[in-house]
C-alpha positions, 0 to 999 in steps of 0.5 A: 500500500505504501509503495502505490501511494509513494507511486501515485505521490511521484506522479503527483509531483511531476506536472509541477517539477516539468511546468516552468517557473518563470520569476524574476530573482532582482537579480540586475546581472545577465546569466551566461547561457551555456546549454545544450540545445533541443530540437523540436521533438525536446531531444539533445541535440548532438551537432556532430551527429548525422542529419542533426536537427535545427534547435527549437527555441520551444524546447530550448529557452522554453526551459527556463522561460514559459514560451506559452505565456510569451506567445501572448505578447504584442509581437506574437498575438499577431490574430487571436491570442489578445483581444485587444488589438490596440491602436492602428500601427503598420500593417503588411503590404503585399506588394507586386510590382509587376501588377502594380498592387500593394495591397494593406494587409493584417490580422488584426482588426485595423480599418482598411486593411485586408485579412489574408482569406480575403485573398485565398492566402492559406496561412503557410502563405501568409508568413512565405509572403511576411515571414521575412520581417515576423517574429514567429509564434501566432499562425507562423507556428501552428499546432498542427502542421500537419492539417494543411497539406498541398502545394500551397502550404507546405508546413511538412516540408519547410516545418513552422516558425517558432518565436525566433528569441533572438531577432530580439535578444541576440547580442553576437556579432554573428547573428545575421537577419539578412540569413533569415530572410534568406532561408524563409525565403528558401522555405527552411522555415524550421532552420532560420533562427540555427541558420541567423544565429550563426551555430552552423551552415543550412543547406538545401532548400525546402523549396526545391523538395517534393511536397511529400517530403518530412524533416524525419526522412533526411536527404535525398538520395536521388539528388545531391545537387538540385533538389536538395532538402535543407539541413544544417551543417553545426559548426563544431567551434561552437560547441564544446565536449559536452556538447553545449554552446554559449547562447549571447542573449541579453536585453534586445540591443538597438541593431535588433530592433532597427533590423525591422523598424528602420525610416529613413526618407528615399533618396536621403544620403545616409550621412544626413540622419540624425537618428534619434535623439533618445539614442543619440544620448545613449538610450535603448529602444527597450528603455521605452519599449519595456515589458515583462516576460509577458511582453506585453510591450509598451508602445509609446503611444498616448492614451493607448491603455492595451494591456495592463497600464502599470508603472511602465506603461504608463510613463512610456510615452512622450508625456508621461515620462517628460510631463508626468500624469496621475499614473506616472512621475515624470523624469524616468532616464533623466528626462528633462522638463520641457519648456514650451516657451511663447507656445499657448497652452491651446496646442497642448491640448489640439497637437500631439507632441510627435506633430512638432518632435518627430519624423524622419524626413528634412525639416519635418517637411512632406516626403516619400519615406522607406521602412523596413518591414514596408520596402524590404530595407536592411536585407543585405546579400548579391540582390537587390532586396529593396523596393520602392514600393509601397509608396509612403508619405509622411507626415500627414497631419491626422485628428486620431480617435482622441481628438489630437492632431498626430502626424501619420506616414499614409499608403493609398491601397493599389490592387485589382479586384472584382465588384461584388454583384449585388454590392456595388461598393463592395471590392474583392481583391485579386491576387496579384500572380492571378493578375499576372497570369490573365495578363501576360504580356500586358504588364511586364513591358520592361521586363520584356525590353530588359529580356530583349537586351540580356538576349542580345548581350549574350553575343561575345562578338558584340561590339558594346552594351546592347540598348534601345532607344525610344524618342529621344530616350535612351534604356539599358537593362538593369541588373535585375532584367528590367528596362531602365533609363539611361539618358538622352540621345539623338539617335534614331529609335532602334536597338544598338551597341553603346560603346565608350564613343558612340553608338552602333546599329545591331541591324548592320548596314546591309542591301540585299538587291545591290549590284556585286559586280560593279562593287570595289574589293574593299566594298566586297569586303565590307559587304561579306563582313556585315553579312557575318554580322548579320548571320550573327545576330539571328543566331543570337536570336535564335539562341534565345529562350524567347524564341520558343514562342516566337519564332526564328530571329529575323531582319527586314530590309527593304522588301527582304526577309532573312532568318537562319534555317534549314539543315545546316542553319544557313541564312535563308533571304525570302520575300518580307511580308511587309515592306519596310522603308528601314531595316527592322529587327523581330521575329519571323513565325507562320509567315508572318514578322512581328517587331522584337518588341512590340509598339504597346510594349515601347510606347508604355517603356518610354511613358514609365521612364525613370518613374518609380511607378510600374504601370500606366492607364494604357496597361490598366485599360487592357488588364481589365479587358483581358481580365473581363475576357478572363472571367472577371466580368466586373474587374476593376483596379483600385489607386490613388483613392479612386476606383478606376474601370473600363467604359464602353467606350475603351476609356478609363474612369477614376471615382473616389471610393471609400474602399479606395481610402488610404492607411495610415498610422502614427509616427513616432520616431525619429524624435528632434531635439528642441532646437530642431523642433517645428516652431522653434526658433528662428521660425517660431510661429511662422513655421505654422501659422502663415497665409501659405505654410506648409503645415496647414496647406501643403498639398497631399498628392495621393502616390501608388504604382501608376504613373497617372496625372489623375491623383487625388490632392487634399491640403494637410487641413482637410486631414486635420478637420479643419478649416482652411479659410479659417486658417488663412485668416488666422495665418493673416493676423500673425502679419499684424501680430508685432504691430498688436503687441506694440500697441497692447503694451503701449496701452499697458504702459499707459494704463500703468502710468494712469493707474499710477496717477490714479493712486498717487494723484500726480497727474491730475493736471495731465488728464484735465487737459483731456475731456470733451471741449465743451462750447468748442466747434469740436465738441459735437465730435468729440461727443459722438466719439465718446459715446462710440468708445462707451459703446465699444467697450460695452459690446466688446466687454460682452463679448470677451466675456461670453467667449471666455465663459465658452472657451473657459468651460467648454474649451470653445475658444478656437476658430472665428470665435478665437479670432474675434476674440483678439479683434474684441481684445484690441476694441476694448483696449482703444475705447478703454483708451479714449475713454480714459482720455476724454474721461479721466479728469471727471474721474480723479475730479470725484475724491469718493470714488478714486479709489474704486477707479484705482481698483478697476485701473489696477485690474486693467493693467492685470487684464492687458498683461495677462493677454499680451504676455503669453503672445511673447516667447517669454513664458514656458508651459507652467507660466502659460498655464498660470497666466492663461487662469490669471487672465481669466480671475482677472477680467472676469473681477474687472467686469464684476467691479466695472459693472457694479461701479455702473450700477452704483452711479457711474453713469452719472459720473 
């Protein structure tokens, strides 16, 4: 009996000694990880041993760390594994040059963004297309990689994507993301994170393997060159006797988080970023961006309560670590308290502290910009990884769900889709390869002059490089296989040879109907020698993949045809089809010549250009015929916020859709430092608040692959919800502003000089000077003007007041009510003005009443003061706060006591 109970407590025991206890001792130092790795299956892995396997991180740091409750992280929780999706950050574009698509991707519920089903992407799919830039764990690692099978989600071959611990936490020089993404690219998904930590070679390629074939049934023993499944090859140095290597982890540096959060602005030389003004003093991203072993990471956002708002959380933005707020004091890392000198206390509460901080583009200025996760940047290798594509703007000034201005990076989406049939408004996306197939020959325009060249280079007689010239424009193919523009010339349109010195025909100069007989030797000569050339260049065209399909290489002259044939391949002269006034260059098949590259082809080559864009109207108009003979009898193609589709006529029509509506999400890097912030000095306001600055009127042209002059234009306003006649009156009133503050001081000096007489009674004799000239020709005037000034400062009195109630109680005081406001401020200092002069004497000259008059001069001055002093850069936020509530108590007790003073036979006075 005892012996059962001790086995039953045993088996009690186990669950709770195999669950991981994942605590934190306060320790503040890193242990050294020196451990044996795991694969996936929790075996030891022996390096040394035949068809090792790759290490799992489940199985490996899952043994000190609970992987599970990782998993549920913000980098991680990518669909289903936190409720809470938080605010709209960057989502995944699916980008296709070819077709022109990009295409806003999430698995979170972000507004205008696509869900892979949309598309028919399985999620094998989802992360072959984005597993270059993801962390792995969520739909990247699924419980059973075996429920999908198929040519379209090969998880048996290419095995899952753990969470890869060390993008993040990996402090050897060795770890490599450009590995990483080469390996998920190669579809040895299981092997990225062995293969960028650098523990060993992988090779093969999952991409290449039968889809039958299992990490369990090791290499193939038919092919050793080609279809090679991949292992890894363990670099023994790293390991020791017992068979134990030295993980270098520790707190993510700011290398692994830029691998897939860099910006930069395109174009912009890497010598002029400046970077972060947080790193540049010697702070890390994860400074910020902390979190716990739930790595439930702060984000940096304000307001943004995702998850448990503690400590951290909360002093993680801009305000609560520089500012403070009720959850967190400010000053975290040494954070200096911001001055905000001459900046009213109104921006606080309409800007976001990002919209004058940060950016990454020159000046803060409007700018086409490149991220990593976006344009593929930071992956380094013998290709060209980088893409133009999507085309990002920044910044645009958006008012978020809180109310606040913020500046966004924005897309507009490009994609082909299908109108649904009952739905006008609603759009199906294609697929970008569905696209391609419909349409082949219609899209690649440059691909197929850039073929044409790489076929015609493949000579080793030729003279130079081989380029095409199209009205006046001169394109060359890139390393890549595309046309691309090379310059200008005067060159007729046609292929040629670019030399150092100049440019020779590939038709060489030759007359099929000239009399031999009567030509010179030399002639004969030069004759037989362009005849070489000739025979040359068709079997260089013959040699070409294209020529499968299209036919012999074949050239024109005059009404002579010559292409290569027969038994021996001899150049074979027969009569052309088409008579031809110059020699031209093509394809001869079934009777018939077709030009090497066809007019549809060059006219949309030379329309592209040097553009960055992949399409033109011409190409989407004949898509979308092609795709409605297709089967897609509603296609349409989505960019630049419109809608466009083909009428019956052949032509184009573009219509604002909202499905058509760009993305964009908040901008917080890089962060300026003060001097460099927008409104600092010398600008100051002006950076703003002029008849045409940028901020509020900069025009926002909408960008995508095709090249079109129909884009959608808004000013920066439009975005904000605010008014732009407005914000033209109030830049206007910024031109008289240095004029206003010396008048308004000039009142003040006055009022306190008066207000001095008042108290001390020195400057009676001054003010009877003043007064209406009674029996005098100018009195009448003076009358009208006296009453006029009593008038004025009534309505204006009246109204200052409502609008201060307004703007004091329900945060009103903006807009016309805010301009007329500043006009009421300077009635009532000129009535009070003249009112003063032509009363002041009567006043000093009622002893009862001095004093009361010395109360309400006094609060004047106060009033005067208060309005004009926060119009000066003098004062930081903490003065503007105190003089915005004093000018508030003031004015509101300098009306009480004027009123009361009125009430009580101040009229009479």
């Amino acid at each position: 009996m005892k012996k059962l109970l001790s086995i039953i407590l045993a088996c009690a025991v186990i669950p709770v000694f195999a669950k991981v206890e994942s605590h934190w001792d306060g320790g503040r130092n890193t242990p050294v990880h020196r451990l044996a790795l795991n694969d996936e299956f929790g075996d030891v892995i022996v390096p040394g041993a035949p068809n090792a396997l790759p290490l799992s991180t489940r199985k490996t740091c899952g043994q000190c760390h609970d992987y599970d409750t990782i998993a549920s992280g913000w980098h991680f929780n990518m669909s289903c594994t936190n409720v809470v999706h938080g605010r709209r950050g960057e989502p995944w574009f699916l980008i296709d040059p070819l077709s022109g698509s990009q295409i806003p991707m999430s698995l979170r519920d972000w507004q205008g963004t696509h869900k892979p089903e949309q598309l028919g992407m399985t999620d094998w799919e989802w992360v072959y297309a984005f597993g270059r830039h993801m962390p792995g764990g969520d739909r990247a690692d699924p419980k059973d990689i075996y429920a999908e099978g198929g040519p379209r989600a090969r998880w048996d071959v290419s095995g899952p994507v753990e969470i890869n611990c060390f993008a993040c936490h990996s402090q050897s020089a060795e770890y490599d993301h450009s590995e990483w993404v080469r390996l998920i690219l190669r579809q040895n998904f299981r092997w990225a994170a062995t293969g960028a930590l650098g523990l060993g070679e992988i090779r093969g390629m999952g991409s290449r393997v039968a889809d039958y074939w299992g990490v369990l049934r090791g290499l193939n023993r038919d092919d050793s060159v080609f279809a090679v499944p991949p292992h890894v090859v363990y670099d023994m140095r790293h390991f020791d006797a017992k068979n134990r290597t030295v993980l270098q982890v520790g707190a993510p540096r700011n290398e692994n988080c830029l691998s897939c959060h860099s910006t930069s602005q395109a174009g912009m030389p890497h010598k002029d970023i400046d970077g972060d003004v947080h790193l540049r003093a010697g702070m890390s991203c994860a400074d910020c961006h902390s979190n716990g072993e739930n790595h439930a990471i702060a984000r940096g956002y304000e307001g943004d309560t995702t998850g448990k708002m503690d400590k951290t959380r909360a002093s993680a933005s801009c305000v609560g670590c520089h500012v403070g707020s009720d959850r967190a004091r400010a000053g975290r890392h040494g954070a200096p308290a911001p001055q905000h000198v001459g900046i009213p206390v109104s921006h606080f509460r309409e800007l976001s502290c990002t919209v004058c901080h940060s950016g990454v583009t020159e000046d803060g200025a409007l700018a086409e910009v490149r991220t990593s996760r976006a344009n593929r940047m930071g992956v380094y290798g013998r290709a060209r990884w980088a893409t133009p594509q999507p085309f990002i703007l920044e910044p645009v000034f958006v008012r978020n769900g809180a109310g606040k201005i913020e500046p966004r990076r924005m897309v507009w989406p490009a994609f082909w889709g299908v109108r649904a049939e009952n739905d006008a408004a609603s759009i199906s996306p294609l697929r970008p390869e569905t696209v391609t197939e419909a349409c082949a020959g219609l899209l690649d325009v440059r691909e197929q002059v850039g073929l044409v060249l790489g076929a015609l280079a493949t000579d080793p007689s030729i003279p130079g490089i081989p380029v095409l010239v199209i009205d006046g424009k001169l394109f060359k193919r890139h390393l890549d296989g595309y046309a691309e523009l090379a310059g200008d010339t005067t060159q007729a349109d046609g292929f040629y040879y670019q030399t150092a010195t100049n440019m020779i025909a590939v038709i060489p100069p030759f007359d099929p109907n000239a009399d031999t007989e009567k030509m010179t030797e030399a002639q004969l000569e030069a004759r037989q020698d362009n005849e070489k050339l000739l025979g040359n260049l068709l079997q260089t065209l013959d040699a070409a993949p294209m020529a499968v399909t299209n036919g012999f290489g074949a050239v024109v002259y005059g009404d002579k045809l010559f292409f290569r044939g027969g038994d021996a391949d001899a150049m074979i002269s027969t009569n052309a089809p088409t008579k031809v006034d110059a020699s031209a260059v093509g394809w001869y098949k079934d009777g018939a010549f077709t030009a090497l590259v066809s007019a549809y082809a060059t006219k949309n080559v030379k329309e592209l250009g040097d553009s960055t864009c992949s399409i033109t109207e011409t190409m989407v108009a004949a898509a979308l015929k092609r795709l409605a003979e297709a089967g897609h009898a509603r296609a349409v193609y989505v960019a630049h916020g419109q809608v466009w589709e083909l009428k019956a006529d052949g032509n184009l029509s573009a219509k604002v859709s909202k499905v058509a509506e760009p993305v964009s999400w908040a901008v917080g890097h890089d962060v300026r430092p003060a001097r460099m912030a927008r409104g600092a000095r010398p600008s100051k306001c002006n950076d703003c608040h002029t008849v045409g600055s940028t901020f509020f009127f900069a025009k926002v042209a909408s960008t995508g692959p095709l090249l079109t002059a129909r884009k959608l234009v808004k000013m920066q306003h439009d975005f904000m919800g605010l008014s732009g006649s407005y914000n033209k009156v109030f830049g206007t009133t910024f031109l008289m502003r240095p004029f206003f503050k010396v008048f308004l001081w000039t009142v003040f000096v006055i009022l306190v000089l008066v207000t001095v007489a008042f108290a001390a009674a020195a400057v009676p004799a001054l003010l009877a000077k003043g007064g209406i000239p009674y029996g005098k020709p100018s009195e009448r005037l003076m009358v009208m003007i006296d009453r006029g000034a009593a008038i004025g400062l009534v309505l204006a009195s009246a109204y200052l007041c409502l609008s201060g109630l307004l703007g004091w109680c329900f945060h009103l005081l903006t807009g016309y009510i805010l301009v007329f406001h500043m006009v009421g401020g300077g009635l009532f200092a000129a009535c009070l003005l003249a009112l003063i002069w032509l009363r002041g004497g009567r006043r000093i000259a009622n002893p009862r009443r001095n004093t009361l008059w010395m109360i309400v001069m006094l609060l004047g001055v106060g009033v005067v003061f208060t309005a004009v002093a926060p119009m000066m850069t003098w004062f930081g936020e903490g003065w503007q706060w105190l003089l915005l509530w004093c000018h508030r108590f003031v004015t509101m007790t300098f009306l009480a006591v004027a009123a009361w003073m009125l009430l009580t036979g101040g009229r009479k006075e």
